[in-house]
Every structure is written in C-alpha cells, then in structure tokens.
py3Dmol code that shows the C-alpha trace and the ligand (Angstrom):
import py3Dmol

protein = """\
ATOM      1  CA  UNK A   1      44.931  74.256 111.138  1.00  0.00           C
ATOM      2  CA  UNK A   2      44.675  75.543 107.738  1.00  0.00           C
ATOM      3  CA  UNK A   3      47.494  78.769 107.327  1.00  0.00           C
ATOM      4  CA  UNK A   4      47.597  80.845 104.214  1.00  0.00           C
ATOM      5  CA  UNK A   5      50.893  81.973 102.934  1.00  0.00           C
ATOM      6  CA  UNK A   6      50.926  84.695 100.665  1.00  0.00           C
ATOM      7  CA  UNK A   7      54.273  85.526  99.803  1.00  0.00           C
ATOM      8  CA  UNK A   8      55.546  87.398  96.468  1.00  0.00           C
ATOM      9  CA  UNK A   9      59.655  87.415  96.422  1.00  0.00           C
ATOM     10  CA  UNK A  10      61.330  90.034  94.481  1.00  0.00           C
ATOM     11  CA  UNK A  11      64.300  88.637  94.096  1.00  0.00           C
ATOM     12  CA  UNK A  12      66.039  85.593  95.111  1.00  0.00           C
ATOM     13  CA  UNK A  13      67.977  87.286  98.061  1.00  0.00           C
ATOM     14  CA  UNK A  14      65.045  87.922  99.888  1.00  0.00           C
ATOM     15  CA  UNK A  15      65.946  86.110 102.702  1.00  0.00           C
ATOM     16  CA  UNK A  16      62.822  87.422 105.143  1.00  0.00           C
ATOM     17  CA  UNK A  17      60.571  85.808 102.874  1.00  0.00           C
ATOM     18  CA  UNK A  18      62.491  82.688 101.718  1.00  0.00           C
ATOM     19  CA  UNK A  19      63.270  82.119 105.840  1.00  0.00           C
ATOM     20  CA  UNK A  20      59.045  82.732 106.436  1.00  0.00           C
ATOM     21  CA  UNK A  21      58.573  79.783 103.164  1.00  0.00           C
ATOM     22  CA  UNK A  22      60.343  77.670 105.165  1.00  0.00           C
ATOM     23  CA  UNK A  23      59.339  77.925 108.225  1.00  0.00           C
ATOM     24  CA  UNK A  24      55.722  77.772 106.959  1.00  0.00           C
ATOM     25  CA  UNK A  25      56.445  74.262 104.931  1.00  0.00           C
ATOM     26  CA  UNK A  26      58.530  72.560 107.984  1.00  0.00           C
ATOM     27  CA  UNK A  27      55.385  72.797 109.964  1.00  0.00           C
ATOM     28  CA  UNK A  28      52.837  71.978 107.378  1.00  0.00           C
ATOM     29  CA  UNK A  29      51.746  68.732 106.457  1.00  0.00           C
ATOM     30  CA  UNK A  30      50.291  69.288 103.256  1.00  0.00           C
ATOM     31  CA  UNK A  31      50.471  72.477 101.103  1.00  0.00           C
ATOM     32  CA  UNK A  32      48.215  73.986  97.951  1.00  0.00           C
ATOM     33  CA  UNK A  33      50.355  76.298  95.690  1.00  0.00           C
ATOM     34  CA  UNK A  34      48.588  78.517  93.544  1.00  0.00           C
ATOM     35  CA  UNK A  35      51.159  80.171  91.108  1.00  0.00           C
ATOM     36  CA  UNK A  36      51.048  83.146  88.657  1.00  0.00           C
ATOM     37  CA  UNK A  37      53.442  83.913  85.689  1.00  0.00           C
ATOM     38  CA  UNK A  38      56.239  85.231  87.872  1.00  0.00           C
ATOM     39  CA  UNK A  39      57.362  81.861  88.406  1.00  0.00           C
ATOM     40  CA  UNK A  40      58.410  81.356  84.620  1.00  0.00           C
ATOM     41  CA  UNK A  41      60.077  84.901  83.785  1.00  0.00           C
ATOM     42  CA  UNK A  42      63.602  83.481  84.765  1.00  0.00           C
ATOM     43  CA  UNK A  43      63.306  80.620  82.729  1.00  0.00           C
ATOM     44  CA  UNK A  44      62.490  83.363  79.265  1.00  0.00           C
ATOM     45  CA  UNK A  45      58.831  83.780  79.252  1.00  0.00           C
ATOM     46  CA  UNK A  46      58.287  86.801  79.874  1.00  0.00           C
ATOM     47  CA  UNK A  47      54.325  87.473  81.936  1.00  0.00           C
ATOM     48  CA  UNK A  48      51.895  89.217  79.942  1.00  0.00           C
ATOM     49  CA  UNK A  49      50.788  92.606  81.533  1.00  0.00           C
ATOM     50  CA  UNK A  50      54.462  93.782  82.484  1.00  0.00           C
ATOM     51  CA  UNK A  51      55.605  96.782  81.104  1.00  0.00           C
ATOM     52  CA  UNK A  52      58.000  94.135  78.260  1.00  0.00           C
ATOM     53  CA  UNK A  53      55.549  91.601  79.010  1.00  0.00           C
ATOM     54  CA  UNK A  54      53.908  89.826  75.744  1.00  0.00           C
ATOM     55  CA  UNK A  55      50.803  92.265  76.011  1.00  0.00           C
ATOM     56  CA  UNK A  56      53.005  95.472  75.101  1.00  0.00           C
ATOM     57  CA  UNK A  57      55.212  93.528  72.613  1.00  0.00           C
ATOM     58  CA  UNK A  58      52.511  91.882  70.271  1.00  0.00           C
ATOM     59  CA  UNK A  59      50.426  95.877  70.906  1.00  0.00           C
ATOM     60  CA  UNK A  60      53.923  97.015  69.373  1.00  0.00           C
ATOM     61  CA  UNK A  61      53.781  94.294  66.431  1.00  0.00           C
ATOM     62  CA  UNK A  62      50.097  95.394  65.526  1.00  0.00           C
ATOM     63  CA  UNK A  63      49.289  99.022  66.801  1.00  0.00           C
ATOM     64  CA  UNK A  64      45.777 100.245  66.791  1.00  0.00           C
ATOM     65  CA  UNK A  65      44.908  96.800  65.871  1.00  0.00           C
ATOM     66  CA  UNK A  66      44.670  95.761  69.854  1.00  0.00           C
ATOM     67  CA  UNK A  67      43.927  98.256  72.115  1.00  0.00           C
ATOM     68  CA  UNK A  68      45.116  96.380  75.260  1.00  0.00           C
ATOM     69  CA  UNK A  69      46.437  92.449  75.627  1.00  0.00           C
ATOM     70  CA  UNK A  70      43.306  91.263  76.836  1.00  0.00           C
ATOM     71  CA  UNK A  71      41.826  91.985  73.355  1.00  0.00           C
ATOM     72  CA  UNK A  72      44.165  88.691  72.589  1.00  0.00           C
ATOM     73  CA  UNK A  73      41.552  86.648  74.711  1.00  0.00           C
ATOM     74  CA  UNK A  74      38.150  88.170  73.274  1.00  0.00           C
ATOM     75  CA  UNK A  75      36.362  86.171  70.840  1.00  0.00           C
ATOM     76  CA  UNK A  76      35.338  89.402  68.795  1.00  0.00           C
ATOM     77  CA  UNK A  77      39.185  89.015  67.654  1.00  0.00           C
ATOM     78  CA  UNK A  78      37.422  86.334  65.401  1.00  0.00           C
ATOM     79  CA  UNK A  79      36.039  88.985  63.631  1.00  0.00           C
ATOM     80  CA  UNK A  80      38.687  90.364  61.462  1.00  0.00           C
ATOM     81  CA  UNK A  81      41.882  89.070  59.396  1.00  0.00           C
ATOM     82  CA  UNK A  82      44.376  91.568  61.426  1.00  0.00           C
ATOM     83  CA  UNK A  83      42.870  90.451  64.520  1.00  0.00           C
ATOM     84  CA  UNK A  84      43.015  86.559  64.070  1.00  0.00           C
ATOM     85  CA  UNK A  85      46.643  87.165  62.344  1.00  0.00           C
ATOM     86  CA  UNK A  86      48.158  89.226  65.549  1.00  0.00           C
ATOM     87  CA  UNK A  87      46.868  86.492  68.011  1.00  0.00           C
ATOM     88  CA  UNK A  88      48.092  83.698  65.858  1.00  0.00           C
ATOM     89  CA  UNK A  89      51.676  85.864  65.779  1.00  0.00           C
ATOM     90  CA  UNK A  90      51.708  85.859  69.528  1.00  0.00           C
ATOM     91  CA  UNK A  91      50.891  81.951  70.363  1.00  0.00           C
ATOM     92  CA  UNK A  92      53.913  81.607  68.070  1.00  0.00           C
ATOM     93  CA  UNK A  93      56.232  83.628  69.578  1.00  0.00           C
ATOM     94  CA  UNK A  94      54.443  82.018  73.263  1.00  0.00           C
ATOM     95  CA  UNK A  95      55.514  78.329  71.881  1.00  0.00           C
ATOM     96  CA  UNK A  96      58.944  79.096  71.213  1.00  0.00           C
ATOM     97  CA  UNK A  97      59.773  80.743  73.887  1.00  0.00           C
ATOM     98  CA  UNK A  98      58.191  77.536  75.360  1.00  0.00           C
ATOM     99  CA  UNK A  99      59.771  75.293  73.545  1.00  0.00           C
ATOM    100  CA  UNK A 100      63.275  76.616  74.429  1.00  0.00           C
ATOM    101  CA  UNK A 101      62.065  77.398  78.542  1.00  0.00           C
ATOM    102  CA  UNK A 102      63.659  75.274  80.968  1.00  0.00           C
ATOM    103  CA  UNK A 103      62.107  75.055  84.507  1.00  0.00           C
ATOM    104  CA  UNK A 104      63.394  77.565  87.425  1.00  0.00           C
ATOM    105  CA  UNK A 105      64.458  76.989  91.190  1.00  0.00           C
ATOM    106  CA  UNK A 106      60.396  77.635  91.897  1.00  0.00           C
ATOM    107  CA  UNK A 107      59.808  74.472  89.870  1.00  0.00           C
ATOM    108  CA  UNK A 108      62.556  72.427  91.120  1.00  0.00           C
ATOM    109  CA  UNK A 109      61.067  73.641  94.774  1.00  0.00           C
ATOM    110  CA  UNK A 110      57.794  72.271  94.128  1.00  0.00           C
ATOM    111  CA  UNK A 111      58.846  68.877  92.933  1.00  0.00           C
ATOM    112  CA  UNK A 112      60.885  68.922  96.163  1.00  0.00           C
ATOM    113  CA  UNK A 113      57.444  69.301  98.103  1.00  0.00           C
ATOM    114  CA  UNK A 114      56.133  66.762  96.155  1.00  0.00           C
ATOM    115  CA  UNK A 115      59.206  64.212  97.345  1.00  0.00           C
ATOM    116  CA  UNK A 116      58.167  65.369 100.883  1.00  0.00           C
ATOM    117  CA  UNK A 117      54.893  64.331 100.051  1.00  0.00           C
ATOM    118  CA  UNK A 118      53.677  67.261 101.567  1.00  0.00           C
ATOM    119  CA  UNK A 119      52.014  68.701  97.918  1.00  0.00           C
ATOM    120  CA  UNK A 120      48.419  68.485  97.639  1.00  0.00           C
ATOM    121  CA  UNK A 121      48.163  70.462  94.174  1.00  0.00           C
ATOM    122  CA  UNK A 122      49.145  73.371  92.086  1.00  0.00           C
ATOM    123  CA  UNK A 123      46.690  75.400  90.494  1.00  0.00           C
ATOM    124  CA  UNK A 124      48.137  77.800  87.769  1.00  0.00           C
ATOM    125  CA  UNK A 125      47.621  80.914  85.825  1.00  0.00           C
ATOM    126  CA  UNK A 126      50.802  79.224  83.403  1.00  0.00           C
ATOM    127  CA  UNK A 127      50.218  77.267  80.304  1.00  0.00           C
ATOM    128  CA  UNK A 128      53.778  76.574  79.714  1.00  0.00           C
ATOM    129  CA  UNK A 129      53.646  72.540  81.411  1.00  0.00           C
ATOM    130  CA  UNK A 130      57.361  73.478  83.280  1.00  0.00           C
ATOM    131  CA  UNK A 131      55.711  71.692  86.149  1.00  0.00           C
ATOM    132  CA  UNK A 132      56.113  68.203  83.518  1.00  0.00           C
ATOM    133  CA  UNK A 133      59.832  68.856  82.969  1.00  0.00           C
ATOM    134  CA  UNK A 134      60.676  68.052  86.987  1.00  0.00           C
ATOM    135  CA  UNK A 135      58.413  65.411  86.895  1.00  0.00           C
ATOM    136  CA  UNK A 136      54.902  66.684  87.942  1.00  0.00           C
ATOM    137  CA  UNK A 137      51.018  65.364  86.631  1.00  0.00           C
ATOM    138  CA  UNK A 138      49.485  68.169  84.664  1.00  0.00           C
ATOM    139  CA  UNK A 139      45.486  68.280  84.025  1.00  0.00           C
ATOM    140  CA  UNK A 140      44.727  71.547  81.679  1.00  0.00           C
ATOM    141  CA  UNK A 141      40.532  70.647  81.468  1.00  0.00           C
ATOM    142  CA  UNK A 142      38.946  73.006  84.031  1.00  0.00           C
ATOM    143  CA  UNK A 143      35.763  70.933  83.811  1.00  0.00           C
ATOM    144  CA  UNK A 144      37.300  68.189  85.508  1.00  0.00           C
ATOM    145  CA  UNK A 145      39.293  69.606  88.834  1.00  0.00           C
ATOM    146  CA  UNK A 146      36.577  68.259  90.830  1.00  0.00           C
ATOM    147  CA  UNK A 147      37.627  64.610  89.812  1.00  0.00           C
ATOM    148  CA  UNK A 148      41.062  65.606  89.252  1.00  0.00           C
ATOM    149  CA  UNK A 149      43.811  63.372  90.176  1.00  0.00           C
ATOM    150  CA  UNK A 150      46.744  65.425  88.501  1.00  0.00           C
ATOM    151  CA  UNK A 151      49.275  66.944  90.987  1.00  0.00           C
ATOM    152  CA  UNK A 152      48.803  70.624  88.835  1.00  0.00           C
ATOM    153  CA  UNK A 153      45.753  71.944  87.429  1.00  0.00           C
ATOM    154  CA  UNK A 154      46.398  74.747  84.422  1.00  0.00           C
ATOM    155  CA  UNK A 155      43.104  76.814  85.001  1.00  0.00           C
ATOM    156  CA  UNK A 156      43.909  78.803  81.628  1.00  0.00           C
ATOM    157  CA  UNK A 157      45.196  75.608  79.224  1.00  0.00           C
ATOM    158  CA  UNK A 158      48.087  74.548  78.007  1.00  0.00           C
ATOM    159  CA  UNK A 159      49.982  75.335  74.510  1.00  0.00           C
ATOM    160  CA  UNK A 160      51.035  71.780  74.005  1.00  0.00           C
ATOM    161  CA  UNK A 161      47.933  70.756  72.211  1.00  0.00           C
ATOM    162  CA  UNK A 162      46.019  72.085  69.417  1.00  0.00           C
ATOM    163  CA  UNK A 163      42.309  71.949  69.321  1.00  0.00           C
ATOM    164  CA  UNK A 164      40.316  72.260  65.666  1.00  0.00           C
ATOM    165  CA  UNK A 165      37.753  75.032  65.508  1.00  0.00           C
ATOM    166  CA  UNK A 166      36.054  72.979  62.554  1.00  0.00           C
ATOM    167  CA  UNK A 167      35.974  69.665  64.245  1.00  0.00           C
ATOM    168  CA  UNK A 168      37.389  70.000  67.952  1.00  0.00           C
ATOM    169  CA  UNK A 169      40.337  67.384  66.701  1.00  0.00           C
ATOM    170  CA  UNK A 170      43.085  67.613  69.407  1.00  0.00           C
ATOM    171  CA  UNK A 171      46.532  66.936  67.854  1.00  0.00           C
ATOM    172  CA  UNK A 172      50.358  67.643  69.573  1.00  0.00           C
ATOM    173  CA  UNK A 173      51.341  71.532  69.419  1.00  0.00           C
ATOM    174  CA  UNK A 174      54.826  70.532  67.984  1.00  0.00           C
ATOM    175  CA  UNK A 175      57.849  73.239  67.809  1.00  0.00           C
ATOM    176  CA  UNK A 176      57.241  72.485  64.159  1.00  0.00           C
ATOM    177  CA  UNK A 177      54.003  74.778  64.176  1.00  0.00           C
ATOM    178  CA  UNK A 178      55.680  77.623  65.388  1.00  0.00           C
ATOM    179  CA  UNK A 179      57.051  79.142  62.184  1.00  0.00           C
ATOM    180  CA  UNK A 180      53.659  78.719  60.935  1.00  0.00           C
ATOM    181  CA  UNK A 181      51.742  80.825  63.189  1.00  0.00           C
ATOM    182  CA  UNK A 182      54.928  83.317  63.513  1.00  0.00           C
ATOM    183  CA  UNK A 183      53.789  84.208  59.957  1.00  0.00           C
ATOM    184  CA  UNK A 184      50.438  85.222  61.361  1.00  0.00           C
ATOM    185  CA  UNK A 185      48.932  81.333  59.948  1.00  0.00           C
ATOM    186  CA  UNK A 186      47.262  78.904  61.659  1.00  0.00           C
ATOM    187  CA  UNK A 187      48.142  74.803  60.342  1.00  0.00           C
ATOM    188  CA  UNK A 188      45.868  72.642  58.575  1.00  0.00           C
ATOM    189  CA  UNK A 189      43.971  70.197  61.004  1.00  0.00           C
ATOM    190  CA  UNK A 190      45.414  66.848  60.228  1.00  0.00           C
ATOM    191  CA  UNK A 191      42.090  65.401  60.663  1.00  0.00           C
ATOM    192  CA  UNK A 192      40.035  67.739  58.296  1.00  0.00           C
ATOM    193  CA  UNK A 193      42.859  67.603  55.828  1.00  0.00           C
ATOM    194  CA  UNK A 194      42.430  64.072  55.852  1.00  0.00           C
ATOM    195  CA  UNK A 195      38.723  63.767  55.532  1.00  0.00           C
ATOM    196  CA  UNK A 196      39.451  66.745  52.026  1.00  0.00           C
ATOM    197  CA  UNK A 197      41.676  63.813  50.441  1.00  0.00           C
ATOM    198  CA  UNK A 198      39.186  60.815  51.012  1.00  0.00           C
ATOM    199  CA  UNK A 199      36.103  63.281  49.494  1.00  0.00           C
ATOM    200  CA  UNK A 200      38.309  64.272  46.696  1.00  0.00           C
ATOM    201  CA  UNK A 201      39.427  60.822  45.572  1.00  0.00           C
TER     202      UNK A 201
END
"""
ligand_1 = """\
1
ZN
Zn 39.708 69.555 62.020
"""
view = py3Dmol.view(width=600, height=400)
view.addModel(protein, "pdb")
view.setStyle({"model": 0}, {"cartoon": {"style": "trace"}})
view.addModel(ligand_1, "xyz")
view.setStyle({"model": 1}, {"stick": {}})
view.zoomTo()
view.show()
C-alpha cells in the first residue's frame, strides 16, 4: 500500500515527527523522498524566499534592479547589463557557499535508507549535489527521469557544471570561477576561447 508522508520538522527536537519518520520507514519497503531547500540551511546555504534567504540578500545588493528573486530566473534578465551582472553576483555567492557546504543529518539519513535498500529516489528542488558527498547517484537532466537510473534527480540543475550560451560547451563549475562571477563576470568558455586562438593564428 502506497502511504504518503508529509512531514516538515522545525527543529531537530521534534520528537512527534522524528518518532512518526520512523515508524513510517520501519514498515515501508521502499520510499520516494522529495526534498526542498530546508534540508541544506544547516549545512550554510541559506533557501531562497526566506526572509535572509538569497532572494532578499542579492534584492539588497541591487535594489530596484530586481523587484522580487524570481526575477533571478526570468530570461528578460538577459536584457540588461545590471540585470545579467546581479544574477551572475548571486551564482557566485550560491557556489561558494557550495563549495564550503558539508552535508547535514537529513543527508546522512538518506544514504542510511539507501544502505537499507529501502530508497527508490530523491527528487529535489536543491542544486547543491550534497546528496554526492554521502555517496548518492545524482542525474540533474530533467529530460531524462523517465530513463533515469540515478538514485537523485535535481529537477532545477546543478551548479557544478557550466553550460556555454554561445556553443552549449559543458565544462566543470570549479571554486576557481567563483571570484569571477562575485565581480558580477561570467568566464570565458574554454571551448570558444579556444576556437578565437586557432582563427587568429
Ligand atoms: Zn563556448
């Protein structure tokens, strides 16, 4: 019988609800997590539409540039310097708090579902690839769930690539980008500056 378990723990002495997981995964036999950005605030990222979430903070950084965070996510931010500049700023700051992120008990829990081989998936809001630090599969292309094979699916991406807007190149986000687009920049595409040195010799 197929249960739903919707549970959303304040803190971690909420015994009710950590008693209720529990009981809920000792009787199941296999279990589907879907998880939101809650489950990587303790380990520094902070979610987006809190009240110190990365929404207000990068709206601080630019104001009257975005009107709300999900301005960050609009392709008419394409449209001006400012625009393109604040969300380049914020995938920055996103990286390196990344970067330096380490996974929480909620992680640790999951792999520990996986060792019961009771874990089906995990589908996630994230795109901070915790899940790979304890040992997990991640998939990030959306297009391919149905075939999927990877034990988490991130439905929004994943900031450890980087994908060319000139010639859809994907090369290796590296912590080494950061200070780049912290200055509002995006990097030269390895590939495209390649192909600029063969044409000019
Ligand atoms: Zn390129």
């Amino acid at each position: 019988m197929e249960e739903i378990v919707k549970l959303s723990l304040k803190s971690e002495n909420d015994c009710f609800l950590i008693r209720e997981v529990n009981r809920h995964v000792a009787k199941a036999k296999n279990c589907v997590i879907i998880t939101r950005a809650g489950i990587s605030c303790s380990a520094g990222i902070p979610d987006f539409i809190s009240s110190d979430g990365l929404y207000n903070m990068i709206k601080s950084q630019y104001p009257g540039v975005f009107r709300s965070g999900k301005d960050l996510f609009d392709v008419q931010l394409l449209r001006t310097h400012d625009t393109i500049k604040g969300f380049n700023l914020f995938m920055g700051i996103l990286k390196e708090l990344i970067v330096n992120a380490k996974p929480t008990a909620t992680h640790s829990f999951i792999k520990k579902l996986t060792d019961m081989k009771k874990l089906k998936r995990v589908y996630t809001q994230n795109i901070d690839n915790l899940e790979e630090l304890v040992g997990l599969d991640i998939d990030w292309q959306f297009e391919r769930v149905k075939n999927c094979k990877a034990q988490v699916v991130q439905l929004h991406g994943m900031l450890s690539k980087l994908r060319c807007n000139a010639c859809t190149n994907i090369c290796p986000f590296t912590p080494q980008y950061c200070d780049i687009f912290k200055k509002g920049k995006a990097p030269n595409c390895p590939k495209c500056e390649e192909r600029k040195n063969t044409r000019a010799k």
